[in-house]
N, C-alpha and C positions, 0 to 999 in steps of 0.2 A: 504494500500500500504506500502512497506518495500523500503527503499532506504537506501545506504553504505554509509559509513562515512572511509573518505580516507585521510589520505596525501603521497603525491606522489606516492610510487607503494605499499603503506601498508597500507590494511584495518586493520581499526581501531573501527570498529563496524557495528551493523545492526540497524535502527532508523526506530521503529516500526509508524507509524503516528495512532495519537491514539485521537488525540483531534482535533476535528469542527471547522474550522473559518471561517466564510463570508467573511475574503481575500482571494481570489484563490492564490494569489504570498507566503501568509505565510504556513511554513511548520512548524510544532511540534508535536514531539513524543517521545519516552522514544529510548534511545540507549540501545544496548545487548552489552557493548565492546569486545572485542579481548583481549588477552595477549598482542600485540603491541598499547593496549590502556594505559598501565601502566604511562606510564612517561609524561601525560596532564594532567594537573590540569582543574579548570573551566575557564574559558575564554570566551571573547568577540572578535569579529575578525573584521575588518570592513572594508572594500576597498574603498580608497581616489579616486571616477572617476573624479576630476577635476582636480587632482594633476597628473605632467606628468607621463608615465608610471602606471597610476592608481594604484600605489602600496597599500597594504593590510598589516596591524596593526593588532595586537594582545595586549589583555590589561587581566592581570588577573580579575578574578572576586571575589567579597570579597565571603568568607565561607555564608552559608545559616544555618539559625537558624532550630530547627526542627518545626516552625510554617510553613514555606519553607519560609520566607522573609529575605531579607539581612540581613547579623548583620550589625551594623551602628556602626562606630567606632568615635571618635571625632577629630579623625588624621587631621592636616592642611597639603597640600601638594604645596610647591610654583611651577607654573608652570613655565617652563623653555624652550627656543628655544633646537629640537631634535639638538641631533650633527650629520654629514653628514650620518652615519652607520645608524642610528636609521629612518632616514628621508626617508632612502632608503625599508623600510618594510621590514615585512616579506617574508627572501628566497623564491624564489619559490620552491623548493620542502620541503617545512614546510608549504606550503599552506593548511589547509583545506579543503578539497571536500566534498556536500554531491551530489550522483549522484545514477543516476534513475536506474532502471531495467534492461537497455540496457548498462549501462556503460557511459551514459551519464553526463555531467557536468549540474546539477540543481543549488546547489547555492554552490560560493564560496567568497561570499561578507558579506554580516550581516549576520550572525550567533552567537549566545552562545550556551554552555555548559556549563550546570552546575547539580551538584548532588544534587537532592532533601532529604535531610534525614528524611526517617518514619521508627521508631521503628516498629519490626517485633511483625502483629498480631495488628496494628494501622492500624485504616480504616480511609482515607482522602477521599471519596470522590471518584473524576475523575481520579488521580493519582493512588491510593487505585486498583481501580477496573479493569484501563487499565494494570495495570502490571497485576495483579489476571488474566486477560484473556489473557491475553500472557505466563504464568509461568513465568513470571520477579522478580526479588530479589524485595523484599518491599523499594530497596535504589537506585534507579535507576536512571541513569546519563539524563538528559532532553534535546533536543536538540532545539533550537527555529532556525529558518533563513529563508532569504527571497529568494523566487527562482527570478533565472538570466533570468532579460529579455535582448536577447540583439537585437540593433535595431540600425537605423542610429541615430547619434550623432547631437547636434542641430547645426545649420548654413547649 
């Protein structure tokens, strides 16, 4: 299955679903980006459903080694109360979308992106081979996220 990767009225890729999981809610696949792909780096996205308005966060993701694991930095970072802007999430139309066949909304809550790098003509594996059967670049942007259930709310 092929699902888009959107924010607000600009596809910003095709997310080949390429890799198996015994979650039915998890989705993951290799993205094909757009030219309106250019200006996102990797990232983490994540929607606060207890906080009012359920607003949704955006967090860079650190660079991937070419083993594909984080590089790990020894950076300390003090954590700090958001100031009112920050607390407010991410705009809605810089939201994220990955969405189905029909145009529908799948998930726009936990999601990453992140670029795996494999030197061209390096065989990985699952990665390696899902791109090889798709004609995908050997460096291909990875999309992990969880699809939207939505349902009544507890109480």
């Amino acid at each position: 299955m092929t699902y888009t990767l959107w924010r607000a009225d600009r596809l910003l890729g095709h997310v080949h679903i390429a890799f198996p999981s015994t979650d039915p809610d998890l989705i993951a696949g290799i993205l094909h980006p757009t030219p309106d792909y250019a200006d996102i780096a990797p990232v983490m996205q994540t929607r606060v459903a207890i906080a009012a308005g359920a607003p949704v966060f955006r967090t860079p993701l650190e660079a991937t080694s070419r083993s594909g694991r984080p590089s790990r930095s020894n950076h300390r970072v003090a954590l700090r109360a958001p100031d009112p802007t920050e607390a407010q999430g991410v705009a809605p139309e810089s939201i994220l979308e990955l969405r189905g066949e029909h145009g529908e909304v799948v998930a726009s809550g936990p999601m990453a992106i992140q670029r795996i790098p494999l030197a061209p003509g390096e065989a990985r594996g699952e990665i390696a081979a899902a791109c090889a059967a798709r004609g995908l670049a050997f460096s291909p942007w990875m999309v992990t996220a969880r699809r939207e259930r939505r349902g009544p709310g507890p109480g």
